[in-house]
C-alpha positions in Angstrom: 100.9 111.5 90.3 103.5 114.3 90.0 106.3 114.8 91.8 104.7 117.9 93.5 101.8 115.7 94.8 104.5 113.4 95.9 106.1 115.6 98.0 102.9 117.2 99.1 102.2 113.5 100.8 105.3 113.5 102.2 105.5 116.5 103.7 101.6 116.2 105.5 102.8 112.4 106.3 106.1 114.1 108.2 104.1 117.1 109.7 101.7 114.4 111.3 104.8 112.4 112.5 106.6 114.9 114.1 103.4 116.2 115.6 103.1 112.7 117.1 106.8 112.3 117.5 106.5 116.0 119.9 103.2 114.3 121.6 104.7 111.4 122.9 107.6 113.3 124.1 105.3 115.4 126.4 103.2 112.5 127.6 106.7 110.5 128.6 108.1 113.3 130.9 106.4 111.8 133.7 109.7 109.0 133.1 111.9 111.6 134.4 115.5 112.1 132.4 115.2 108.9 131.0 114.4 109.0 127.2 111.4 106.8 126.8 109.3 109.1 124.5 112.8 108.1 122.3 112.3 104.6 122.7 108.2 104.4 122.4 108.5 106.4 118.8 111.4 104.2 118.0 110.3 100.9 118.8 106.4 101.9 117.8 107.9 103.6 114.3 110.1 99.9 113.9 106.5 97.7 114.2 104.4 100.3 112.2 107.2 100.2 109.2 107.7 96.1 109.6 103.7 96.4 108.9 103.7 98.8 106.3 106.8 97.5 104.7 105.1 94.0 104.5 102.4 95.6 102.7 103.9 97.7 100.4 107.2 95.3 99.4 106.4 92.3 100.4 102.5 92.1 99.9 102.2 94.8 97.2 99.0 96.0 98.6 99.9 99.3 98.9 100.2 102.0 96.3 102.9 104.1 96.1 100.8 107.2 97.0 100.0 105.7 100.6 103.6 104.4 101.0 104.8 108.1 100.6 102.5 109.2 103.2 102.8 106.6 105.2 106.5 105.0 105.2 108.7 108.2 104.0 106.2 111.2 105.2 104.6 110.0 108.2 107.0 107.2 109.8 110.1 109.6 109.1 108.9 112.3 110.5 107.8 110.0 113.8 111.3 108.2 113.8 114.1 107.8 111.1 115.0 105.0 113.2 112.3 102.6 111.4 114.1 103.2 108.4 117.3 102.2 109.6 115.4 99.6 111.1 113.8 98.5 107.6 116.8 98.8 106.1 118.7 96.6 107.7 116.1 94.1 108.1 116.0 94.0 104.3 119.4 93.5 103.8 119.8 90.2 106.4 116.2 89.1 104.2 118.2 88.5 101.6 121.0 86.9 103.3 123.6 89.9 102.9 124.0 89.7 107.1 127.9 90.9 106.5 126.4 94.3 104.8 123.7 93.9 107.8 126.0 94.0 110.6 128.2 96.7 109.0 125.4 99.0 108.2 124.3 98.5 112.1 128.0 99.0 113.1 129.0 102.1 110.8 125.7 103.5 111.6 125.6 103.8 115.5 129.5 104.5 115.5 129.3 106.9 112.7 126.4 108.9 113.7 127.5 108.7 117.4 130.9 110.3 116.3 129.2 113.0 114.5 127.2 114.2 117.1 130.5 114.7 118.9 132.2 116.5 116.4 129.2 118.3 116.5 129.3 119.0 119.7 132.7 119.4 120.3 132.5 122.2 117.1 129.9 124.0 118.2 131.8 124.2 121.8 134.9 125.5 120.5 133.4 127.8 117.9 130.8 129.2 120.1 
């Protein structure tokens, strides 16, 4: 397949995601201010991409087609956090838990810090 079919896949797989993503955000406002639409996606996108991953790395069942749509299009656009989640799961599989616990580590702090600076931007500039 071409690269245009590759990013047709991904881009139906993400459009179904975020669909999903938006979905299970409505049906968890009945939790009140506490984010567990969040969580479900997260924690629902971390099992689905432990499966898929299994099945596409580890099993080599899967084609590369599907894992677009699947993995990259449809799991990304339902959570990035599977990825991160995949990720780092890969790199303790092979032992590397020093790269494991930094990626974790630099991540959450990282992306934590930019969403102040973000914040904090956009407050001062606006």
């Amino acid at each position: 397949m071409g690269a245009g079919t590759d990013f047709l896949l991904v881009g139906l797989g993400g459009a179904a995601g975020s669909m999903a993503r938006y979905g299970v955000a409505l049906a968890a406002t009945r939790w009140g201010s506490f984010p567990v639409g969040t969580l479900l996606v997260n924690i629902g996108g971390c099992a689905a991409i432990g499966v898929l991953g299994y099945l596409s790395l580890g099993g080599g069942v899967m084609r590369a087609e599907t894992r677009l749509l699947l993995i990259t299009g449809l799991l990304g656009g339902l959570t990035t956090f599977s990825t991160f989640g995949l990720d780092t799961f890969l790199l303790a599989r092979e032992g590397r838990w020093g790269a494991a616990g930094c990626y974790v580590a630099v991540s959450v702090l990282v992306s934590l810090s930019a969403v102040w600076a973000g914040w904090t931007a956009a407050r001062v500039l606006g």
